[in-house]
C-alpha positions as CSV (number, residue, x, y, z in Angstrom):
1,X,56.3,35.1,-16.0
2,X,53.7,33.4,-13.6
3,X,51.5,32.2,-16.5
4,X,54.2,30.5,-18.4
5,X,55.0,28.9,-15.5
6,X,51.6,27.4,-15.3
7,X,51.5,26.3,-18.8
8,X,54.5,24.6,-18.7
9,X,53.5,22.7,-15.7
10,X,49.8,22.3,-17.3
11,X,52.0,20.8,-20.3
12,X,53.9,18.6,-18.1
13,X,50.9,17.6,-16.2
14,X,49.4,16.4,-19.2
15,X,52.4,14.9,-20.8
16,X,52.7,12.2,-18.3
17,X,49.1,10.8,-17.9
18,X,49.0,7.6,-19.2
19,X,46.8,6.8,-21.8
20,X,44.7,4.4,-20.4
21,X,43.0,7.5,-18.8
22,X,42.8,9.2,-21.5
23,X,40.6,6.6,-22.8
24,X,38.5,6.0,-20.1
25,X,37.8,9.9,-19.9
26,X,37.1,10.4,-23.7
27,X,34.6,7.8,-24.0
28,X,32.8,8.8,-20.1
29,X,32.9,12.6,-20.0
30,X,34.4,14.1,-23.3
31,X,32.1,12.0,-25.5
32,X,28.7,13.0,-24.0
33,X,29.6,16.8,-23.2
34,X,30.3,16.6,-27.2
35,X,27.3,15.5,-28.2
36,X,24.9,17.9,-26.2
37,X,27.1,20.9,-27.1
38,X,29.1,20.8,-30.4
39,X,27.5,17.9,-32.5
40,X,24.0,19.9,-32.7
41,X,26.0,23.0,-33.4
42,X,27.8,21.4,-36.3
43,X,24.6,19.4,-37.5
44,X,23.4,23.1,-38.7
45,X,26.2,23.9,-40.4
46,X,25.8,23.9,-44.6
47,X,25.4,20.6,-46.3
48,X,29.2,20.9,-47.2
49,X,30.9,16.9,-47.9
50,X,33.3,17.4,-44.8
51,X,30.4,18.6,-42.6
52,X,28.1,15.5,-43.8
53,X,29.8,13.3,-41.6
54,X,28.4,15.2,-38.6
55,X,24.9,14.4,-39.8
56,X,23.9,11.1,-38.3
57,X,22.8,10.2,-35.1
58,X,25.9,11.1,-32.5
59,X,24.1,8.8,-30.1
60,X,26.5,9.5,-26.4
61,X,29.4,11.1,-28.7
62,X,31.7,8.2,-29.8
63,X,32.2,9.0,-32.9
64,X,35.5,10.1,-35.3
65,X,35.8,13.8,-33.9
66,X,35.4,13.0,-30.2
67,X,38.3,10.1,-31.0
68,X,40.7,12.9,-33.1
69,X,40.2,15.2,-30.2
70,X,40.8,12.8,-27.3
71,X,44.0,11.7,-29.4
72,X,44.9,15.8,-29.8
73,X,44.4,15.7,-26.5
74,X,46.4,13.0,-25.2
75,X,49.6,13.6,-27.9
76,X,49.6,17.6,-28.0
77,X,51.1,18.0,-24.6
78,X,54.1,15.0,-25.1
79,X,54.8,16.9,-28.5
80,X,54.8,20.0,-26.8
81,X,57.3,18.9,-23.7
82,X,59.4,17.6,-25.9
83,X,59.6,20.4,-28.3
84,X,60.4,22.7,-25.9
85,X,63.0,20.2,-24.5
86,X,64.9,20.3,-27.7
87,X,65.1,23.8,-28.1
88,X,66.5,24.2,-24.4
89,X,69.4,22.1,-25.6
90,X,70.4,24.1,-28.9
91,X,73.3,26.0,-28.1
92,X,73.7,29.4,-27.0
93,X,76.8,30.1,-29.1
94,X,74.7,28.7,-32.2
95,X,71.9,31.1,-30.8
96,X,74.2,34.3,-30.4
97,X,75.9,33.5,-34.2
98,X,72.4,33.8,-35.7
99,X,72.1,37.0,-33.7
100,X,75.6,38.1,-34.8
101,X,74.5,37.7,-38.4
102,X,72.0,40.3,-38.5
103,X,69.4,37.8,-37.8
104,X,66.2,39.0,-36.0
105,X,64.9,36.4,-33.2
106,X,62.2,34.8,-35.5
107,X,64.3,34.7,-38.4
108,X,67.5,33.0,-36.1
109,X,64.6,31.0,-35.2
110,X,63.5,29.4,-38.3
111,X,67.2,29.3,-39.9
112,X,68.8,28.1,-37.2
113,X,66.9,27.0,-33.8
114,X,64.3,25.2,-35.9
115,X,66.9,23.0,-38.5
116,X,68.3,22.4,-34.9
117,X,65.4,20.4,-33.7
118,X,63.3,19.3,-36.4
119,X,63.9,15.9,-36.5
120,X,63.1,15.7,-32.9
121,X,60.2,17.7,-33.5
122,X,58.9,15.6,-36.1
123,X,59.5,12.6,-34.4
124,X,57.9,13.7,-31.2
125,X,54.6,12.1,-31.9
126,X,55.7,8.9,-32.4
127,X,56.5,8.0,-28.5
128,X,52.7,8.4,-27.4
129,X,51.3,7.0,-30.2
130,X,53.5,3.5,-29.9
131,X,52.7,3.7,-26.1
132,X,49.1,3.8,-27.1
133,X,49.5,1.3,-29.6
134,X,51.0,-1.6,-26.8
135,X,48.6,-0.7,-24.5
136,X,45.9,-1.6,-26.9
137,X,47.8,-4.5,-28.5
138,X,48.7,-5.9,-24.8
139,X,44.8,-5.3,-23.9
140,X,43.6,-7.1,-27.0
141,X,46.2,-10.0,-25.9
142,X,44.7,-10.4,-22.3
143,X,41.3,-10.9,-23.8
144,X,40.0,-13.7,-23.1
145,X,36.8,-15.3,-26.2
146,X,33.3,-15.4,-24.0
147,X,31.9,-17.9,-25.6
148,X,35.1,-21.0,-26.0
């Protein structure tokens, strides 16, 4: 019980620090520590077309796969508070009919908890990503041309 209680408050922890730091820390910490660890450990993996990209020079990490994990990262713990938001609200009687049918718990699950929330579910990536989008767009807008 005591270590669901520290993921969910891990989750919730992550879910509400703004993105801005996100990319400050991807680019500062989680960029370098991937390219002294994991880019020369996927560098000698088989010339394979999707392992190619890892070939080049990774230089201090800012490349594709430090981005894509920095976005994981940043979105996995909004989708994840939000899931689990949504399937706090599906009723209990809906839960227990499931139950009443002969349903087991993963099979109530997927016919009737999951048809419950999957719209929310689906749309649950959306909110961080259009917060990350205006907080790029409103950066690019302050920008002022250095050379006028």
């Amino acid at each position: 019980m005591r270590d669901v209680a520290v993921a969910r408050n891990s989750t919730l922890t992550g879910s509400v620090i703004p993105s801005v730091i996100f990319g400050i820390w991807g680019p500062l910490t989680f960029g370098p520590f991937l390219a002294h660890h994991v880019y020369p450990v996927l560098a000698r993996l088989p010339n394979f077309p999707p392992f190619s990209i890892f070939r080049g020079n990774v230089g201090v990490g800012q490349g594709l796969l430090t981005s894509g994990l920095v976005l994981a990262v940043m979105i996995v713990p909004n989708i994840a508070a939000t899931t689990r938001d949504l399937l706090r609200q599906v009723p209990e009687p809906t839960k227990e009919g499931a139950t009443a049918l002969g349903m087991t718990d993963a099979e109530g699950f997927r016919a009737v908890q999951l048809r419950w929330v999957r719209s929310g579910v689906l749309a649950a990536p959306c909110g961080p990503s259009s917060t990350s989008r205006r907080a790029t767009a409103s950066s690019w807008r302050t920008m002022r041309p250095c050379c006028s």
